[in-house]
C-alpha positions in Angstrom: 97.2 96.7 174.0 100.8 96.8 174.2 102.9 99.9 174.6 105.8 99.2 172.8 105.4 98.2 169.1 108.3 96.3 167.0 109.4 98.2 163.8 110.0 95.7 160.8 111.5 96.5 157.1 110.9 94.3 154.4 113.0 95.9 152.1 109.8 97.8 150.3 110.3 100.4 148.3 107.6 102.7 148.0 105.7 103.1 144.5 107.5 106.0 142.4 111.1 105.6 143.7 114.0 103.4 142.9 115.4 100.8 145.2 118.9 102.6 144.5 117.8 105.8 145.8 116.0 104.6 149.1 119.0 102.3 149.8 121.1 105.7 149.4 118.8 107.9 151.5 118.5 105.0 154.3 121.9 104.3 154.4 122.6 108.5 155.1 119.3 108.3 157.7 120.8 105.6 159.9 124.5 105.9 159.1 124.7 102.4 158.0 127.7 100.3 156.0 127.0 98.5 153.0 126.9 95.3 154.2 124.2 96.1 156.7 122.6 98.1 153.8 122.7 94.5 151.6 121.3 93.2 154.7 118.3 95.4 155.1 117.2 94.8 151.4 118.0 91.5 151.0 114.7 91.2 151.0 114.0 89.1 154.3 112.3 90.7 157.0 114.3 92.6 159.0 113.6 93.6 162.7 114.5 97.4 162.9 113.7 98.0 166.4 112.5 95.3 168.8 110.4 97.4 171.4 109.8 101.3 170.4 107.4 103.6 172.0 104.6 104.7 170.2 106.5 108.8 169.7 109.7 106.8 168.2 108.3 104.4 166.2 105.9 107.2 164.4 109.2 109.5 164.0 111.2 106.4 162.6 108.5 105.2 160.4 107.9 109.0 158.7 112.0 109.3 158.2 111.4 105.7 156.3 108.4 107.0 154.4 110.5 110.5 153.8 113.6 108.3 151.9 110.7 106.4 150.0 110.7 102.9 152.0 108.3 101.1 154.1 108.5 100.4 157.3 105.9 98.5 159.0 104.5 98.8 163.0 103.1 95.7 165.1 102.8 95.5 168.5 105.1 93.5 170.3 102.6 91.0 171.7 100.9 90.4 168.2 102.4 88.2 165.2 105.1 89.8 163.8 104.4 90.5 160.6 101.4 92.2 161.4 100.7 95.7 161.4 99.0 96.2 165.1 98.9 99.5 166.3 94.7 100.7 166.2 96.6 104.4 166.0 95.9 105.5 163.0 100.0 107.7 163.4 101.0 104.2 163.6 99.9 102.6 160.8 101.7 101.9 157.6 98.4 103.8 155.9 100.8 106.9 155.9 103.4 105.3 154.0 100.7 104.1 151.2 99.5 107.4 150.6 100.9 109.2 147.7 102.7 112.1 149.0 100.8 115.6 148.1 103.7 117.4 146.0 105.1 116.1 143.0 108.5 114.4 144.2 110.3 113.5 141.2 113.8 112.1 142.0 116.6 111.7 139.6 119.2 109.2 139.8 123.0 110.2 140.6 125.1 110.1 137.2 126.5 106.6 136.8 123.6 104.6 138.5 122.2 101.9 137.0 118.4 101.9 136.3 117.7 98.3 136.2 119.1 95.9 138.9 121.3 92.9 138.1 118.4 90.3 138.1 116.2 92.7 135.6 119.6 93.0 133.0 119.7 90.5 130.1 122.7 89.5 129.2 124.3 89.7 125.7 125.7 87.1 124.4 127.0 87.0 120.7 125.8 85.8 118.2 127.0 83.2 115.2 125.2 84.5 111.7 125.8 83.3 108.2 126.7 85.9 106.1 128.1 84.0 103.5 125.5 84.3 100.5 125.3 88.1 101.1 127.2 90.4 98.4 127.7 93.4 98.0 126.5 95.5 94.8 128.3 97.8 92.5 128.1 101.4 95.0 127.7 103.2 91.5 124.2 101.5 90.8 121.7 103.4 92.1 119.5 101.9 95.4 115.9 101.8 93.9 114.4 102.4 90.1 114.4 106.3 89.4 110.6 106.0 88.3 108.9 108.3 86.3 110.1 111.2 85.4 108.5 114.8 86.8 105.6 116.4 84.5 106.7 119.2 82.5 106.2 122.6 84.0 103.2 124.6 83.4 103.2 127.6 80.9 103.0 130.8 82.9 104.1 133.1 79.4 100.4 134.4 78.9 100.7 135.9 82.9 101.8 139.0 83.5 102.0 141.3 86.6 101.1 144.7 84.9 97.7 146.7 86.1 94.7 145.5 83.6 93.6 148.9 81.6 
């Protein structure tokens, strides 16, 4: 088995978080632009680190788990796209887990929830109006129906003490 392993990104986003957030959080992690960020989630596969050891490709792979992407480990030797490693700290296992506190994120103000492919689009609308009209805004909306029964006769109560 090969000592040095090959860390590749796919542009996953772990389950629970939003792509704009782990793009965020990775871009502060490695200090990268936005158009290396477009390129790391463009959603080819993208060779992070071409020959890591074994302690660097762990640490790498828990800072990817940490700002909710996946980051996958094979060893140089094997296919590429294939997780390698028999380590169980190198396997992308970790980063399927479900972390064991609640880790609820909130977007920054001004994000947008759903990405530009997920948006529909408006697009306005010709409709005839023309046989609508409008009625007299004195007329009442609905028939007043019947009208309440008459109040029961109390008269014969009284609240004085029974002799």
């Amino acid at each position: 088995m090969s000592d040095t392993y090959r860390l590749v990104f796919r542009g996953e986003v772990l389950e629970g978080q939003h792509p704009a957030v782990v793009r965020r959080k990775l871009g502060q992690l490695l200090s990268l632009d936005d158009a290396k960020l477009d390129r790391l989630f463009s959603g080819q596969t993208v060779v992070v680190k071409e020959a890591a050891d074994k302690d660097y490709a762990a640490r790498l792979q828990a800072a990817f788990h940490k700002a909710g992407a996946r980051l996958r480990i094979a060893a140089s030797a094997s296919a590429p796209a294939e997780p390698a490693p028999a380590d169980p700290a190198l396997t992308d296992a970790q980063s399927e887990a479900a972390p064991a506190g609640l880790d609820v994120q909130v977007l920054p103000v001004g994000s947008d929830v759903l990405r530009e492919d997920e948006r529909t689009r408006w697009e306005p609308r010709e409709i005839d109006t023309s046989h609508l009209e409008l009625a007299d805004p004195s007329l009442p909306l609905a028939d007043p129906g019947p009208p309440p029964p008459p109040a029961p006769d109390t008269s014969r109560l009284t609240l004085a003490d029974p002799d």
